[in-house]
C-alpha positions as CSV (number, residue, x, y, z in Angstrom):
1,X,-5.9,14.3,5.3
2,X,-4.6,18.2,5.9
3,X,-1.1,18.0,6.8
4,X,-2.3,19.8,10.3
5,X,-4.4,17.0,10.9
6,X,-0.9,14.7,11.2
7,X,-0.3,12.8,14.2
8,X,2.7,13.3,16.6
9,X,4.0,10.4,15.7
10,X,3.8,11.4,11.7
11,X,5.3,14.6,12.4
12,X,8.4,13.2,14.7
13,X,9.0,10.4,11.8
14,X,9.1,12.7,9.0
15,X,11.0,15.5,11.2
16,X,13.8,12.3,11.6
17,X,13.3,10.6,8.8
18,X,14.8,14.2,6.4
19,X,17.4,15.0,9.4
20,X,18.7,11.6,9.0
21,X,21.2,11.6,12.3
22,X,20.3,11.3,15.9
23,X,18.0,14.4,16.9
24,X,17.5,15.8,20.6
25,X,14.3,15.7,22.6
26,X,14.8,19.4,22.8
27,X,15.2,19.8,18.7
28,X,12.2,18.4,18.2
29,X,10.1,20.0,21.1
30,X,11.4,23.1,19.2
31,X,10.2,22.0,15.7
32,X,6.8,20.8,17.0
33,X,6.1,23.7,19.5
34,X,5.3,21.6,22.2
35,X,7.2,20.5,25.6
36,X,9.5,17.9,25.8
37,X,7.5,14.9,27.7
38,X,4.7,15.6,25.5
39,X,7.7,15.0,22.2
40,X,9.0,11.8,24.5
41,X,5.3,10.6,24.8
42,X,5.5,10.6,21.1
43,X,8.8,9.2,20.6
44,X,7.4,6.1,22.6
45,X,3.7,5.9,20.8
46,X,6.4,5.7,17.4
47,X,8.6,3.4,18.4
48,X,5.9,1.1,19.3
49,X,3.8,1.2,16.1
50,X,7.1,0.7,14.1
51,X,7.4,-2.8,15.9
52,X,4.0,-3.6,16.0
53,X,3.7,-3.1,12.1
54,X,6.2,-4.9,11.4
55,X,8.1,-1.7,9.4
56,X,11.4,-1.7,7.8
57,X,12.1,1.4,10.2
58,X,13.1,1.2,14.3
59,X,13.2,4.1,16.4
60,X,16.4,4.1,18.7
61,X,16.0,6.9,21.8
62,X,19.3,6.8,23.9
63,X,20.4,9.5,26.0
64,X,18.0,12.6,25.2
65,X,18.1,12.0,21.7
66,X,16.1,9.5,18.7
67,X,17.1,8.5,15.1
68,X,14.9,6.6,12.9
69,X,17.0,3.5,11.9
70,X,16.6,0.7,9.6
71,X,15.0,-2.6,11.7
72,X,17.5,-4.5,13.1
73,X,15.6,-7.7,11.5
74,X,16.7,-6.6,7.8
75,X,20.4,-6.4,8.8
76,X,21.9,-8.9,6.2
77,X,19.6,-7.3,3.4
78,X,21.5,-4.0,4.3
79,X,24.5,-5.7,4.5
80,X,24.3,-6.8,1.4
81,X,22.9,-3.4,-0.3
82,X,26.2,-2.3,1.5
83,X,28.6,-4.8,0.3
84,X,27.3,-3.9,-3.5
85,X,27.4,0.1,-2.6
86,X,30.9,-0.5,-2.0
87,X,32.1,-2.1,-4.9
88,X,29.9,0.2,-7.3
89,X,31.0,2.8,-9.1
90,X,30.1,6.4,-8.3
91,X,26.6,7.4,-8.6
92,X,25.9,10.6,-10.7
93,X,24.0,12.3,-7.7
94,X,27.4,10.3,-5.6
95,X,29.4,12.8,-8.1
96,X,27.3,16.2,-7.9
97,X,27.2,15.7,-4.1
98,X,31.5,15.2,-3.5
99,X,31.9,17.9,-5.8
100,X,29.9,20.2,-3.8
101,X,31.8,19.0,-0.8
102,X,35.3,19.6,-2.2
103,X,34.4,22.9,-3.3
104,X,32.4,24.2,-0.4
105,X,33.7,22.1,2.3
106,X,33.6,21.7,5.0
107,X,29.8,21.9,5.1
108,X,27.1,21.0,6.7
109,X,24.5,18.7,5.5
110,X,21.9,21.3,5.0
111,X,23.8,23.7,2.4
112,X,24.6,20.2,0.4
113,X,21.1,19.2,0.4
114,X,20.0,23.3,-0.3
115,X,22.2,22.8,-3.6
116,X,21.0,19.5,-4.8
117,X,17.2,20.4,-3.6
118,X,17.1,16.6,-2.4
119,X,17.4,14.9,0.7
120,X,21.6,13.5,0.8
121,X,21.7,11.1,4.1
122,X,22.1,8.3,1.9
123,X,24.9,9.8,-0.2
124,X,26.6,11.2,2.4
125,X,26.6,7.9,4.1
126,X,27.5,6.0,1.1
127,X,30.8,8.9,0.1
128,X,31.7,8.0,4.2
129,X,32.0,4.2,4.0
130,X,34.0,4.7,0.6
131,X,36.7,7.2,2.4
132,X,35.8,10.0,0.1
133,X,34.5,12.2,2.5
134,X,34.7,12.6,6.3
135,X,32.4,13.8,8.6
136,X,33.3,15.7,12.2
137,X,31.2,17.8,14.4
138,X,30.2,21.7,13.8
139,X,31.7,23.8,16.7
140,X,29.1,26.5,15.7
141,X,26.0,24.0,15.9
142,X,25.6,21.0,18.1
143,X,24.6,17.9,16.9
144,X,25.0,18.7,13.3
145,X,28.1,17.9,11.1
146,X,30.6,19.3,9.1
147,X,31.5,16.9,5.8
148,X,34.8,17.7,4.0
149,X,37.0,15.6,1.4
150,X,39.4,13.0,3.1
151,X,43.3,13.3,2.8
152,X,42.8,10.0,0.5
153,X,40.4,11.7,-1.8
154,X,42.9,14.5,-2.3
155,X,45.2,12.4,-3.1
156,X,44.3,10.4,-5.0
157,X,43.0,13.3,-7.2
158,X,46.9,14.2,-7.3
159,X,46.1,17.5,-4.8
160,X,48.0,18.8,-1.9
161,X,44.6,20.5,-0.7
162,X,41.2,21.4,-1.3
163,X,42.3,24.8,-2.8
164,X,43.9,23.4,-5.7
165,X,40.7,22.0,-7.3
166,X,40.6,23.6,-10.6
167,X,38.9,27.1,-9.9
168,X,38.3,26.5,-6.3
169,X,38.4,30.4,-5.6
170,X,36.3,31.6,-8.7
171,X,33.5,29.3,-7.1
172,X,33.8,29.7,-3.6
173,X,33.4,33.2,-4.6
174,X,30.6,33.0,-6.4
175,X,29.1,30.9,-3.9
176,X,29.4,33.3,-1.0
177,X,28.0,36.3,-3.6
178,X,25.0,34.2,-3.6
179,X,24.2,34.1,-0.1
180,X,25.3,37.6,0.1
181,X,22.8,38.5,-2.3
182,X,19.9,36.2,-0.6
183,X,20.0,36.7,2.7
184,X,22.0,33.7,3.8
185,X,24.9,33.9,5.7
186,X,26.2,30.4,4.5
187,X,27.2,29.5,7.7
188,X,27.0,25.5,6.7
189,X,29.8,26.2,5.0
């Protein structure tokens, strides 16, 4: 099937499924070019096949926005999935994605997944519940999210701050060079 061809409902799943945080009607009549009862029309036909088949997935809509969640009937699976996150050791994509936080944060979700070329929800989840990383709203953007290392992380890496990672400013520089030299403004940063 063309990817034109996709249903609504396709198109609203995969558009929530990458954001990975509660997304506005308005958002997503923006993505899809279309109004907004025509995206809420579509929110409902979603969250109505996900129940009827049975999915792993639920749709949540509450107060103008939607976020595709994990069904509420595989809660202690989760839980468990959870419980062994925590107790694991850190991940090598776990590792890639804190360091790009404690060098570049805080930043938003999109310049962390724009350096690992990979979808982070997950991670980012997973660094949150472990207290390496803390998440707070962007000022500049609104529903989107700002992620930065956590006093705890700091110290117990034996700093007082983020700037005394070993050669924060040599890559912070080169960092903003790079967007200077593509066009980007880094403003996720």
């Amino acid at each position: 099937m063309e990817r034109s061809k996709k249903s609504l409902e396709a198109k609203i799943e995969a558009i929530l499924f990458v954001h990975g945080e509660p997304v506005t009607f308005k958002r997503l009549a923006v993505l899809l070019k279309m109004d907004e009862d025509r995206v809420k029309a579509g929110l409902e036909s979603l969250k109505h096949k996900l129940a009827d088949e049975s999915r792993g997935l639920d749709l949540i809509i509450h107060d103008s926005r939607a976020e595709l969640t994990t069904s509420p009937d595989l809660s202690s699976l989760i839980s468990q999935m959870i419980r062994e996150e925590m107790d694991s050791k850190l991940t090598p994509a776990s590792l890639e994605t804190l360091a790009i936080i404690a060098y570049l944060g805080p930043c938003g979700r999109a310049l962390i997944e724009h350096v690992r070329g990979v979808n982070s929800s997950f991670i980012l989840r997973s660094l949150t519940v472990k207290g390496l990383i803390e998440r707070r709203a962007d000022p500049k953007r609104p529903n989107t999210y700002l992620y930065q290392p956590t006093f705890e992380f700091l110290s117990h890496m034996g700093l007082g701050s983020q700037e005394q990672m070993p050669d924060f400013q040599q890559y912070r520089t080169l960092v903003q060079s790079y967007f200077a030299e593509n066009d980007r403004a880094g403003d996720d940063q």
